[in-house]
LOPAFI-218209 format. One line per 4 residues: number of its first residue (from 1); their letters; for each residue x, y, z of N, C-alpha, C, O. Coordinates in nm, 3 decimals. Each point is the difference from the previous one (the first is absolute). Layout:
# LOPAFI-218209
NUM> A> X/Y/Z/X/Y/Z/X/Y/Z/X/Y/Z | ...;
END
This chain:
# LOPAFI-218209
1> XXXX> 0.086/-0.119/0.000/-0.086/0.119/0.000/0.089/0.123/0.000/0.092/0.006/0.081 | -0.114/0.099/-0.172/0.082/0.088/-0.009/-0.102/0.104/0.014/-0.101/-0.005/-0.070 | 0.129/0.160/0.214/-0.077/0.077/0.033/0.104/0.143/-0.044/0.121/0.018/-0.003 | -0.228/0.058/-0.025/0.077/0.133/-0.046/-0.115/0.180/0.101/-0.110/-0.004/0.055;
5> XXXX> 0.200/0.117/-0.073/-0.050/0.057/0.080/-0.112/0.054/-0.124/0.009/-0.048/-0.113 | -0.123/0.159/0.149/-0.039/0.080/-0.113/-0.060/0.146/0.076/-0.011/0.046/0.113 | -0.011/-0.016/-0.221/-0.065/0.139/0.002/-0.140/0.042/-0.008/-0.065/-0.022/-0.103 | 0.023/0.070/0.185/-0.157/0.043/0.032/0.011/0.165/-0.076/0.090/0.081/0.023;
9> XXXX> -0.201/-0.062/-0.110/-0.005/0.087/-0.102/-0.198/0.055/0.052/-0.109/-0.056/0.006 | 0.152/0.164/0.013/-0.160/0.055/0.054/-0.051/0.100/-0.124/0.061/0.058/-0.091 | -0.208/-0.066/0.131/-0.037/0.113/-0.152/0.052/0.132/0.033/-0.027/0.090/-0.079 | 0.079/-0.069/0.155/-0.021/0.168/0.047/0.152/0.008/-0.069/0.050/0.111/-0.020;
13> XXXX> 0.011/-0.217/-0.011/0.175/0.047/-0.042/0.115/-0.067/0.077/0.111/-0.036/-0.040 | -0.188/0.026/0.208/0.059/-0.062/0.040/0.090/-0.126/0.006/-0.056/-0.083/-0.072 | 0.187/0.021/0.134/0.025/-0.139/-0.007/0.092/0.042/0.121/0.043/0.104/0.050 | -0.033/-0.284/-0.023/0.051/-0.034/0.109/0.045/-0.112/-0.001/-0.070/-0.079/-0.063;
17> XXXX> 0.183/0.027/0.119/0.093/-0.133/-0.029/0.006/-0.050/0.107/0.020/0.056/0.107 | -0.041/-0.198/-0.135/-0.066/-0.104/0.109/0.144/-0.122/-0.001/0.003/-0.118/-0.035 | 0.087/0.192/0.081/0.105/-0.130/0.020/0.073/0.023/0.089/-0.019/0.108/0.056 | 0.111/-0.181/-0.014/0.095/0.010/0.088/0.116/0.035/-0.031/0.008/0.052/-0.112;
21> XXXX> 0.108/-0.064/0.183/0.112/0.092/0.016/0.087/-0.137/-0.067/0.098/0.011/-0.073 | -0.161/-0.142/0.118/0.136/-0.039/-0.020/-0.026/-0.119/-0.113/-0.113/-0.050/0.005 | 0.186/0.009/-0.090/0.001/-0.042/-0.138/0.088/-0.135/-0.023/0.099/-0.042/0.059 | -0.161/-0.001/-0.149/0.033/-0.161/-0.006/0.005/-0.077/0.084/0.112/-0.045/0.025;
25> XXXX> -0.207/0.006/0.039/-0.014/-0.058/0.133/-0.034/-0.179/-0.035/-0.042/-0.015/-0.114 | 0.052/-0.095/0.182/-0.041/-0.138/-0.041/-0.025/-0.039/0.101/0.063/0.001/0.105 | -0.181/-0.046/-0.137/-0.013/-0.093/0.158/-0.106/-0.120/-0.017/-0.107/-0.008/-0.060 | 0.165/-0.064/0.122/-0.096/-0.156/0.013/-0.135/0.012/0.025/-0.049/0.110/0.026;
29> XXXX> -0.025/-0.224/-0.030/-0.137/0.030/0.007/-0.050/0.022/0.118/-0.108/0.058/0.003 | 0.180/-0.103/0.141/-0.014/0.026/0.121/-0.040/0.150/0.040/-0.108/0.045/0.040 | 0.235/0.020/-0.066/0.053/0.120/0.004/-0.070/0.106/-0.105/-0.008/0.122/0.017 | -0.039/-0.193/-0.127/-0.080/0.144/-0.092/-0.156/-0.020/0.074/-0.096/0.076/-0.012;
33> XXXX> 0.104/-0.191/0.084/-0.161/0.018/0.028/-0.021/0.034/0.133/-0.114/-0.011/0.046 | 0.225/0.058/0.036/0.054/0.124/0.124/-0.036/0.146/-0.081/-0.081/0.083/0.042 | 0.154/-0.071/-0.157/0.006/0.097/-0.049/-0.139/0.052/-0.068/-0.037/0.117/-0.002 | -0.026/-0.216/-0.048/-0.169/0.030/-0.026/-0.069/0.024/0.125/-0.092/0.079/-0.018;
37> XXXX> 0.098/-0.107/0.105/-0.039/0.031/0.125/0.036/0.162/0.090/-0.075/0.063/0.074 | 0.187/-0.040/-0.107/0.130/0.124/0.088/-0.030/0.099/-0.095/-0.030/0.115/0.032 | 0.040/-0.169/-0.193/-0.023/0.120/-0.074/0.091/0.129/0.008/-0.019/0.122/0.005 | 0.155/-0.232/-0.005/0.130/0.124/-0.001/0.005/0.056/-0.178/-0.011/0.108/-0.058;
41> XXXX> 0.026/-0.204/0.032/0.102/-0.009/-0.164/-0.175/0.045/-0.062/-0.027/0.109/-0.050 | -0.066/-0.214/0.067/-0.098/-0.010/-0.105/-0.149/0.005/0.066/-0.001/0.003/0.123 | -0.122/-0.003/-0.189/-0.129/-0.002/0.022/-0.012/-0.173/-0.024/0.078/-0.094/0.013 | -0.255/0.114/-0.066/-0.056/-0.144/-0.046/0.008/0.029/-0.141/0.024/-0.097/-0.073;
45> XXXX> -0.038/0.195/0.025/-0.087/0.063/-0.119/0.011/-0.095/-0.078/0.061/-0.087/0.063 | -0.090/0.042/-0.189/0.001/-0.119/-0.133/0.084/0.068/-0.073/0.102/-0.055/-0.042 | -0.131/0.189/0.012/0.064/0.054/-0.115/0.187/0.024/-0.037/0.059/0.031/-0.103 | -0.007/-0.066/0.262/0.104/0.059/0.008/0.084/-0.159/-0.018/0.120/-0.017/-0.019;
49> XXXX> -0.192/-0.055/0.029/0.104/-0.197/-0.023/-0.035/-0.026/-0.147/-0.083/0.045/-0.079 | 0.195/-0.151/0.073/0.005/-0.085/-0.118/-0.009/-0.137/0.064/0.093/-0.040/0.070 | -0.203/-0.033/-0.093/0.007/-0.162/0.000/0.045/-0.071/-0.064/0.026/0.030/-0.117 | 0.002/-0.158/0.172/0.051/-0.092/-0.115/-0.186/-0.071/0.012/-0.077/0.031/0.091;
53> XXXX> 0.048/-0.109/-0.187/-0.106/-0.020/-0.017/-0.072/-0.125/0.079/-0.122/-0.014/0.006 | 0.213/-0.070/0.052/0.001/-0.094/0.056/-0.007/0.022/0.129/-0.023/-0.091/0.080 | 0.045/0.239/-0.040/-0.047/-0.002/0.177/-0.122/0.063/-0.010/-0.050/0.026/0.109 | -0.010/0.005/-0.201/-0.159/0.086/0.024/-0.135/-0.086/-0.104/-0.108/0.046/-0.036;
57> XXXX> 0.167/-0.179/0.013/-0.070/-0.037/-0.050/-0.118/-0.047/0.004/-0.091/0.017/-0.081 | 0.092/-0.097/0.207/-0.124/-0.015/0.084/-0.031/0.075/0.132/-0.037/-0.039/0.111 | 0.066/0.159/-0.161/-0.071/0.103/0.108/-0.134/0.065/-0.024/-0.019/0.068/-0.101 | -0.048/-0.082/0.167/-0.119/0.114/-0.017/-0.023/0.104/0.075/-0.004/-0.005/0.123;
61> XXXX> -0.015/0.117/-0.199/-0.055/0.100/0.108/-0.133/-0.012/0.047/-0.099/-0.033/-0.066 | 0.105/0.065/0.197/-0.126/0.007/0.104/-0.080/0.100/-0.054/0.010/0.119/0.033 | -0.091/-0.164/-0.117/-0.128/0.131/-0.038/-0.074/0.093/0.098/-0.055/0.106/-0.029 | 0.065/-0.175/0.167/-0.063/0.075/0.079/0.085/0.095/0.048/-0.048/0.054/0.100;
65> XXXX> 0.173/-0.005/-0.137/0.075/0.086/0.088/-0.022/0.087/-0.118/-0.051/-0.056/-0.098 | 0.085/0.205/0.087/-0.024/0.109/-0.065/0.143/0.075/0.058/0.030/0.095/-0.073 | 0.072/-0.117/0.197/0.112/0.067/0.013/0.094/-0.089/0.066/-0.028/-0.022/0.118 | 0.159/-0.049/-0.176/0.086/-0.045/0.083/-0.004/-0.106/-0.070/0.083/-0.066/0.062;
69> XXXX> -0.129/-0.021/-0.171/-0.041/-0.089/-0.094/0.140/-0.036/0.009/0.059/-0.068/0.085 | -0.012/0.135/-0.205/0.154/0.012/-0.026/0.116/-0.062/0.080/0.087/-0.080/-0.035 | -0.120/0.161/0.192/0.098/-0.051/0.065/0.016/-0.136/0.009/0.102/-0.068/-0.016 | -0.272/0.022/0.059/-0.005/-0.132/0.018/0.075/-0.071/-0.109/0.101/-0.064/0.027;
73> XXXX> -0.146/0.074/-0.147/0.027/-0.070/-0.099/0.153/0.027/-0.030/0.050/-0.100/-0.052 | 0.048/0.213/0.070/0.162/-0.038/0.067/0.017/-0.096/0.051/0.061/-0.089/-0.061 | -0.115/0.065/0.216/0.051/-0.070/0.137/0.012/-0.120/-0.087/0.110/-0.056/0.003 | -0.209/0.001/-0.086/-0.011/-0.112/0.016/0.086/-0.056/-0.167/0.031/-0.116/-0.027;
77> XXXX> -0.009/0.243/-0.064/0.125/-0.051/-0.097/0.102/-0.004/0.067/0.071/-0.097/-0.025 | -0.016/0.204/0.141/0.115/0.009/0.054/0.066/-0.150/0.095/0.113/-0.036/0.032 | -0.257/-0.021/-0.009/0.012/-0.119/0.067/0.085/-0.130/-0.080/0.060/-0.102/0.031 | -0.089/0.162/-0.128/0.062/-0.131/-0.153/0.097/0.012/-0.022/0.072/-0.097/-0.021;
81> XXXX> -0.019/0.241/0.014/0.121/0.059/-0.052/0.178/-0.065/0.045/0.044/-0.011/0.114 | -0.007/-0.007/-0.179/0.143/-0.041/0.055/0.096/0.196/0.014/0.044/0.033/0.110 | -0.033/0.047/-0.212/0.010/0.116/0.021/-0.073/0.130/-0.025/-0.078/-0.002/-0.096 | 0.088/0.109/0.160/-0.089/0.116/-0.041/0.090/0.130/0.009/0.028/0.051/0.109;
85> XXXX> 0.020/0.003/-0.237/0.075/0.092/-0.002/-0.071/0.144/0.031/-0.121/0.010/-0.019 | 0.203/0.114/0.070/-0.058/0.123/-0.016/0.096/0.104/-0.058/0.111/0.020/0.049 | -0.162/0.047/-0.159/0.072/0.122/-0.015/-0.098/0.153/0.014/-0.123/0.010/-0.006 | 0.214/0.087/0.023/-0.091/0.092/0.082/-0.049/0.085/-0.111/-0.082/0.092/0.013;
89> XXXX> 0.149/-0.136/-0.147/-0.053/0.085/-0.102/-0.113/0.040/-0.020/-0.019/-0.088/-0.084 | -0.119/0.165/0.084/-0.058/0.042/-0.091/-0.059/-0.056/-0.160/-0.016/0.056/-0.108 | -0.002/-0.179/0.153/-0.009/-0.052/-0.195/-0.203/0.006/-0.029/-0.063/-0.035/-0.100 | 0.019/0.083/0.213/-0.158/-0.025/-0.054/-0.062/0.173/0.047/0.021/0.068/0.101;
93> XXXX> -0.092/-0.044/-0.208/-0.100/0.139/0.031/-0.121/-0.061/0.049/-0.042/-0.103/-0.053 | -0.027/0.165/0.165/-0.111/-0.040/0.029/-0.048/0.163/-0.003/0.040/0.090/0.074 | -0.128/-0.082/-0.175/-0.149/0.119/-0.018/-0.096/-0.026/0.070/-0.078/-0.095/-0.013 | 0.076/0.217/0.128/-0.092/-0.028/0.110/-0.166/0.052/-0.064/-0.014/0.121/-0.017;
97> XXXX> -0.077/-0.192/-0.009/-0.171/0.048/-0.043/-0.036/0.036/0.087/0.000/-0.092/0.081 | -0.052/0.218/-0.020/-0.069/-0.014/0.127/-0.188/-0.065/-0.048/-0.102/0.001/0.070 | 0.121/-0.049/-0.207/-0.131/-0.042/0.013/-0.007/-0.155/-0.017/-0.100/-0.061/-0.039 | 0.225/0.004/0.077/0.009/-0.137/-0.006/-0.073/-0.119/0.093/-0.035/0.050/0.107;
101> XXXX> 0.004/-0.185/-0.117/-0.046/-0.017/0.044/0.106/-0.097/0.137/-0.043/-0.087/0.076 | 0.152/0.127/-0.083/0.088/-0.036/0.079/0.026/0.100/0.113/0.050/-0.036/0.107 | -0.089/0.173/-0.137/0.012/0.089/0.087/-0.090/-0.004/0.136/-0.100/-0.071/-0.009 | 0.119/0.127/0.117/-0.089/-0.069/0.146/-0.124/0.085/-0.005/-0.012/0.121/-0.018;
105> XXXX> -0.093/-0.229/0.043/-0.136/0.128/-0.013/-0.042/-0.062/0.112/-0.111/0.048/0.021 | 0.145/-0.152/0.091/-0.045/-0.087/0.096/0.101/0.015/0.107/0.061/-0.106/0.013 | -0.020/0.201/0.073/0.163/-0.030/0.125/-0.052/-0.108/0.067/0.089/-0.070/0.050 | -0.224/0.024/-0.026/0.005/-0.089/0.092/0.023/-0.147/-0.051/0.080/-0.078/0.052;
109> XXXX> -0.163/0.046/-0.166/0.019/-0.074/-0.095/0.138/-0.045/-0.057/0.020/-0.115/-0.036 | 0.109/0.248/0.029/0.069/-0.040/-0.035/0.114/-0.079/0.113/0.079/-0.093/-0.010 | -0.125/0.198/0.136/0.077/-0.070/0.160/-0.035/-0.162/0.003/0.091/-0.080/0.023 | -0.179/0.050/-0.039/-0.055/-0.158/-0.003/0.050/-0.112/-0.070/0.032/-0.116/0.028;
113> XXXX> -0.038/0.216/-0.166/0.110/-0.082/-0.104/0.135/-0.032/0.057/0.040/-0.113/0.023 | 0.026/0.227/-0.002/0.091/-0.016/0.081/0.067/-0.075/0.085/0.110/-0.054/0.009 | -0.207/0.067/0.051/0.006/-0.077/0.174/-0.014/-0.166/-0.040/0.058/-0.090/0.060 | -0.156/0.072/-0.185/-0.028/-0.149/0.017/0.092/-0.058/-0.079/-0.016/-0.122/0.008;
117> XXXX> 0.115/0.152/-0.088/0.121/0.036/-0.093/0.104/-0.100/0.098/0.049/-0.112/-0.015 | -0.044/0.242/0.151/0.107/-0.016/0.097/-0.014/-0.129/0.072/0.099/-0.068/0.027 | -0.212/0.036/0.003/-0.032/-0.110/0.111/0.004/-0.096/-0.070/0.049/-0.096/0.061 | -0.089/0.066/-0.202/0.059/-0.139/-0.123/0.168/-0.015/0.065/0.054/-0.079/0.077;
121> XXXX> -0.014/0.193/-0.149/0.187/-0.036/0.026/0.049/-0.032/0.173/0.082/-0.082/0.042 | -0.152/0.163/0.020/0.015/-0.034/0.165/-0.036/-0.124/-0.003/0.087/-0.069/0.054 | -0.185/0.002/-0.095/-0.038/-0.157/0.028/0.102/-0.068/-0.059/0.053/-0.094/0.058 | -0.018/0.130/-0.167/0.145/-0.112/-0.036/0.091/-0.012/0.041/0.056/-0.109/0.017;
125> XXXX> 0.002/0.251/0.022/0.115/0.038/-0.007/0.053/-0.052/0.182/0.113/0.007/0.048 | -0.237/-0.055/0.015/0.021/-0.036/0.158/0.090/-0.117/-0.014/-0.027/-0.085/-0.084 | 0.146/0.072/0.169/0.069/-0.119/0.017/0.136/0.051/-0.083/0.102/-0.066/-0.014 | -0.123/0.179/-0.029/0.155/-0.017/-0.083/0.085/0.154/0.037/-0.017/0.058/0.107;
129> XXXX> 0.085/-0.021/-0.185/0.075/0.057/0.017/-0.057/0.193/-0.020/0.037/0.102/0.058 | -0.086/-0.115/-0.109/-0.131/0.140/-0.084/-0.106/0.030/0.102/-0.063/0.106/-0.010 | 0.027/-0.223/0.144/-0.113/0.005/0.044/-0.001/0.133/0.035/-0.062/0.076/-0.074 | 0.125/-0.024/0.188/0.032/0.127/0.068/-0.031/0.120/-0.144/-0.088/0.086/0.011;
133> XXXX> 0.153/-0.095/-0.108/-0.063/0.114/-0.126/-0.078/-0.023/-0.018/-0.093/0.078/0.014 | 0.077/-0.208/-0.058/-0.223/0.023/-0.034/-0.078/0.060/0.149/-0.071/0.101/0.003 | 0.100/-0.178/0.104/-0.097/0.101/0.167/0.025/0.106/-0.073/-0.088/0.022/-0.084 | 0.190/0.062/0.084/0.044/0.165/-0.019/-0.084/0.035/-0.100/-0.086/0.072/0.051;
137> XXXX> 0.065/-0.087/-0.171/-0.098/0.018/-0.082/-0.136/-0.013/0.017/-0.085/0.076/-0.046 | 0.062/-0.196/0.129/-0.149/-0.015/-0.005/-0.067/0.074/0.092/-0.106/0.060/-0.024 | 0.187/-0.061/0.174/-0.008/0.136/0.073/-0.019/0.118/-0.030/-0.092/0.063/0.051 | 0.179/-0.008/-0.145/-0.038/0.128/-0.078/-0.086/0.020/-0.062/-0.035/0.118/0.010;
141> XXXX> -0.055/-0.206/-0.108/-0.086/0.016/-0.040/-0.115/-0.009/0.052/-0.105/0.025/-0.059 | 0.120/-0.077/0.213/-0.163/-0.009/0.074/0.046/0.138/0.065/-0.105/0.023/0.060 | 0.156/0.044/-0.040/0.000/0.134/0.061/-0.045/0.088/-0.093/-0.062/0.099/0.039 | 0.086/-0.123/-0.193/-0.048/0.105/-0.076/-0.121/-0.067/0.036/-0.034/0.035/0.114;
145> XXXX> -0.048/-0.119/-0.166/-0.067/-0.036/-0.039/-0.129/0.048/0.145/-0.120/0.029/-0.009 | 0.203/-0.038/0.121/-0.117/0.060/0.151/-0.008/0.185/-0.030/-0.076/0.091/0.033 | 0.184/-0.102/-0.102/-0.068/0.183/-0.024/-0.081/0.020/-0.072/-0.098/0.062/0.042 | 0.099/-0.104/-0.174/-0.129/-0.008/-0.058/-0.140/-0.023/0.086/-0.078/0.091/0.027;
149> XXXX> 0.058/-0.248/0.016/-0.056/-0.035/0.076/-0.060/0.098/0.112/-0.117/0.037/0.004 | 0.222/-0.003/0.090/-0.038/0.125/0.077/-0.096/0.143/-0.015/-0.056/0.069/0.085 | 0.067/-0.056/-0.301/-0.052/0.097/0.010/-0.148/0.038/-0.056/-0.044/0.101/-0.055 | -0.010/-0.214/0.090/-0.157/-0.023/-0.045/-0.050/-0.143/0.105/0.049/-0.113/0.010;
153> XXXX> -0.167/0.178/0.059/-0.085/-0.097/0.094/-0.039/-0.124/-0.070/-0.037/-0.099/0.062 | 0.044/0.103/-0.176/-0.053/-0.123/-0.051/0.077/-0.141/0.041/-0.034/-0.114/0.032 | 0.157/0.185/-0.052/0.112/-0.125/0.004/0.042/0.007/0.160/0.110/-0.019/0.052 | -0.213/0.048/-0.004/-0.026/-0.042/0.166/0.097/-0.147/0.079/0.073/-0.009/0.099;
157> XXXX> -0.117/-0.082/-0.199/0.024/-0.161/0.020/0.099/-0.001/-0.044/0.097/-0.017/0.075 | -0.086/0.027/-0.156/0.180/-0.034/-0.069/0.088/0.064/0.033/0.112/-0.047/-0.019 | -0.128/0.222/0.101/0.123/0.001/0.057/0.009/-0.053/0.124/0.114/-0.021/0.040 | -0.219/-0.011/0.041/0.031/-0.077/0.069/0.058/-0.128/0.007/0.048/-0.019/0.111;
161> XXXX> -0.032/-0.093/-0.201/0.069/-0.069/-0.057/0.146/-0.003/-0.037/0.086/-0.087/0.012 | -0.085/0.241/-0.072/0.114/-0.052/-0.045/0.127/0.071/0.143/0.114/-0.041/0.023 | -0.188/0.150/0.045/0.093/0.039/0.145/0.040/-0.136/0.067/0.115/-0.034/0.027 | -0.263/-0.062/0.002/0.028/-0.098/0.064/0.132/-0.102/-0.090/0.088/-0.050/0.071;
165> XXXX> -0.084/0.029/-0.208/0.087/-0.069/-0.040/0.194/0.106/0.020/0.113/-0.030/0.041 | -0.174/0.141/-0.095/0.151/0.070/0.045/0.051/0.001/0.127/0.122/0.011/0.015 | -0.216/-0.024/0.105/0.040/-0.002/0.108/0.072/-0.201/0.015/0.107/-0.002/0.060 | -0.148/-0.115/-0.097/0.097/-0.130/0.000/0.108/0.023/-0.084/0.114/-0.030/0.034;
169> XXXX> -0.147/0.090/-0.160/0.121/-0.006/-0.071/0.088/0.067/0.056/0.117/-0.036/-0.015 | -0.144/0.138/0.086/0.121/0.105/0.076/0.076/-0.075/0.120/0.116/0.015/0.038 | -0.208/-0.092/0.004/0.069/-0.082/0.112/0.105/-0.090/-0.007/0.084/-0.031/0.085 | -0.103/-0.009/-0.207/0.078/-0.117/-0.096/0.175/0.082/-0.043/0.122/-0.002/0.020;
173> XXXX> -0.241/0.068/-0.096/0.193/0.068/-0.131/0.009/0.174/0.053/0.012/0.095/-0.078 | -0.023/-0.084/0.238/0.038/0.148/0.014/0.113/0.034/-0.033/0.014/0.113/-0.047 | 0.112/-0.208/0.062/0.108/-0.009/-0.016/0.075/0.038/-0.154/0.111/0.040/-0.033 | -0.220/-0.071/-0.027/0.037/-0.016/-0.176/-0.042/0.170/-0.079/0.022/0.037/-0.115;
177> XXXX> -0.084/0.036/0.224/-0.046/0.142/-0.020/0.036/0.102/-0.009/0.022/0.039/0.115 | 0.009/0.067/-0.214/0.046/0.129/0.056/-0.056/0.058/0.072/-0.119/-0.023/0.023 | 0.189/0.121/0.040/-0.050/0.092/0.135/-0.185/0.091/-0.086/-0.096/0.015/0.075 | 0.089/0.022/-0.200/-0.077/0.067/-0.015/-0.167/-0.093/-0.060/-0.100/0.059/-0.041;
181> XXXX> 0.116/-0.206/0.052/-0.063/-0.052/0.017/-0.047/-0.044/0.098/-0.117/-0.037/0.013 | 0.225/0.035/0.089/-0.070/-0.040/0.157/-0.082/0.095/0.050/-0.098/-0.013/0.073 | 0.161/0.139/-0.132/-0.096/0.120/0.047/-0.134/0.001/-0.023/-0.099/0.031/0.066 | 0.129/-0.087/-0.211/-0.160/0.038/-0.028/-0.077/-0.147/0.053/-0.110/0.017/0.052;
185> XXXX> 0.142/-0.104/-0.058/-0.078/-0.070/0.097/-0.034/0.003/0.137/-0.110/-0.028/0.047 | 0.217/0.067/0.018/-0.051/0.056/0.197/-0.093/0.082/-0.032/-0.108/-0.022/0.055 | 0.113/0.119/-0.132/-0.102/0.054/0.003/-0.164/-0.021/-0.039/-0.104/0.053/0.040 | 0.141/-0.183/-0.161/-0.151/-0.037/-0.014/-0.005/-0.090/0.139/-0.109/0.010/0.055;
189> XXXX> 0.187/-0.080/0.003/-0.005/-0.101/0.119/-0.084/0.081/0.094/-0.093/-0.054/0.059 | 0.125/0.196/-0.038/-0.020/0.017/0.119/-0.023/0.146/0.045/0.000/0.035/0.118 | -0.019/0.047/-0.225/-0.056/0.093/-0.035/-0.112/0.052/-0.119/0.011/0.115/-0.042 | -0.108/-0.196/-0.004/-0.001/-0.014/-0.172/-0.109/0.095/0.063/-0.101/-0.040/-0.057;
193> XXXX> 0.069/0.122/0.124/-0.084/0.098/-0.038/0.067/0.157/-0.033/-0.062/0.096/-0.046 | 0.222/-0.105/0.088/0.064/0.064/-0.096/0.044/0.025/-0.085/0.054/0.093/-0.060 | -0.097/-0.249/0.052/0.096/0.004/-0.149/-0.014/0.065/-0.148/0.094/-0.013/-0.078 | -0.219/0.088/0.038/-0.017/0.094/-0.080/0.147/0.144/0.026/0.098/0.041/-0.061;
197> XXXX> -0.182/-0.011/0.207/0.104/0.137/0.001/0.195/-0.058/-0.020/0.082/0.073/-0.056 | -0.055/-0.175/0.099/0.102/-0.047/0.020/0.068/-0.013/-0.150/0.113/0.041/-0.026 | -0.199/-0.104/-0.066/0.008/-0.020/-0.131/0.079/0.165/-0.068/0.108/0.005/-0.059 | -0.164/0.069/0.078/-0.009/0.178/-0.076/0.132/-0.018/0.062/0.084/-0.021/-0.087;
201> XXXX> -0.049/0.020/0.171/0.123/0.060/0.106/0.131/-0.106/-0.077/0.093/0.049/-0.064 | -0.107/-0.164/0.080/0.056/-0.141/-0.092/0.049/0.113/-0.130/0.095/0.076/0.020 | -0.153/-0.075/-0.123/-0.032/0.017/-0.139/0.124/0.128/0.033/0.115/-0.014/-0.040 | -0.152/0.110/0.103/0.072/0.104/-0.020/0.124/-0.039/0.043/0.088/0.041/-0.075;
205> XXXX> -0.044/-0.115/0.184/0.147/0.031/0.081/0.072/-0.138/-0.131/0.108/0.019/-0.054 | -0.185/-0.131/0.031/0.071/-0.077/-0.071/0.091/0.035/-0.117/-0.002/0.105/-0.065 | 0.088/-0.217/0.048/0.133/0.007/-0.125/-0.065/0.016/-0.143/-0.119/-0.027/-0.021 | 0.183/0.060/-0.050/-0.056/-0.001/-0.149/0.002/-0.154/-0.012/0.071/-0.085/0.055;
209> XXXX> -0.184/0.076/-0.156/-0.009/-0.196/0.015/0.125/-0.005/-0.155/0.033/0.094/-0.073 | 0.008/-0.230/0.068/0.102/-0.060/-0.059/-0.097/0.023/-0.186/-0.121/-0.010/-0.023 | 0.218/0.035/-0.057/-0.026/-0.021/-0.086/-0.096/-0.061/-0.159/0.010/0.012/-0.122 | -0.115/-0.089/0.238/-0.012/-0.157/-0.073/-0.225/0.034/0.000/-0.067/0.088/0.054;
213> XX> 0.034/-0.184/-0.125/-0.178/-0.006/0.006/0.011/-0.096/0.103/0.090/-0.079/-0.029 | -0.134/0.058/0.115/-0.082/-0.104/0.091/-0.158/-0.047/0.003/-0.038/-0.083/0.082;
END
């Protein structure tokens, strides 16, 4: 599998380059599917690999997902793979439509996708060496996914659900966490009726996020 960086091209004129710093990179299938997970070097995206035809052959995509498809359908060529190269070049334009039908018209919809994305690879990935990156991921995505949740009564039940699941998983892989994820979980743990105002305050003091689509 050979992955390359590219370029996000907006109507307004804009672009923006979606790669990393560091170039010609190789790594086993163990280790690129750390790296599909960490999302140093690369994303999930489809557009940015070359397959050989024999690891995606009997794959299907999950029709029911609408965001994170892709990734899945990586994890599980990367699983076949004997190597997966990266160079940080730039070799694909992506023209952003804002009237596409790939673009998000659903945040909660797409947190779900997400989340249920993460907890596939968390279920495999238990027992081996990745487990601790998949928790870290799948963790992250039930925290987005309780803000959403949080911000409409409807989804009453499900964030209750999913606090109660972030609160075992936290018990498990606190260890495997950065400091600004623990944060934001004590706080759904054990403050979540701040956690709106807490959120605004978050957003502003936080780092510029890394480079990459998530």
């Amino acid at each position: 599998i050979a992955v390359c960086g590219y370029k996000k091209q907006y109507v307004n004129g804009e672009t923006r380059l979606l790669c990393s710093s560091e170039d010609d990179v190789v790594l086993n299938n163990n280790d690129a599917i750390r790296e599909l997970l960490e999302a140093k070097y690369f994303t999930g995206s489809l557009c940015t690999k070359l397959f050989k035809s024999r690891l995606i052959k009997n794959i299907c995509v999950d029709k029911s997902l609408k965001y994170n498809e892709d990734i899945l359908l990586c994890y599980q060529a990367f699983k076949k793979a004997d190597v997966v190269t990266y160079t940080n070049k730039c070799k694909y334009n992506y023209y952003v439509n804002p009237d596409s039908a790939t673009m998000v018209k659903n945040q909660c919809k797409m947190r779900e996708d997400m989340a249920t994305v993460a907890k596939i690879m968390f279920d495999k990935l238990k027992g081996t060496s990745n487990e601790n990156f998949a928790a870290r991921r799948y963790i992250s995505n039930l925290v987005y996914l309780y803000r959403e949740y949080y911000a409409d009564r409807k989804y009453n039940n499900d964030k209750k659900r999913t606090k109660a699941l972030l609160k075992s998983l936290y018990k498990k892989y606190k260890c495997c966490l950065d400091k600004n994820l623990k944060i934001n979980i004590m706080i759904i743990k054990y403050a979540s009726v701040i956690y709106p105002a807490f959120l605004k305050l978050y957003n502003k003091l936080r780092k510029t996020a890394p480079n990459w689509d998530f």
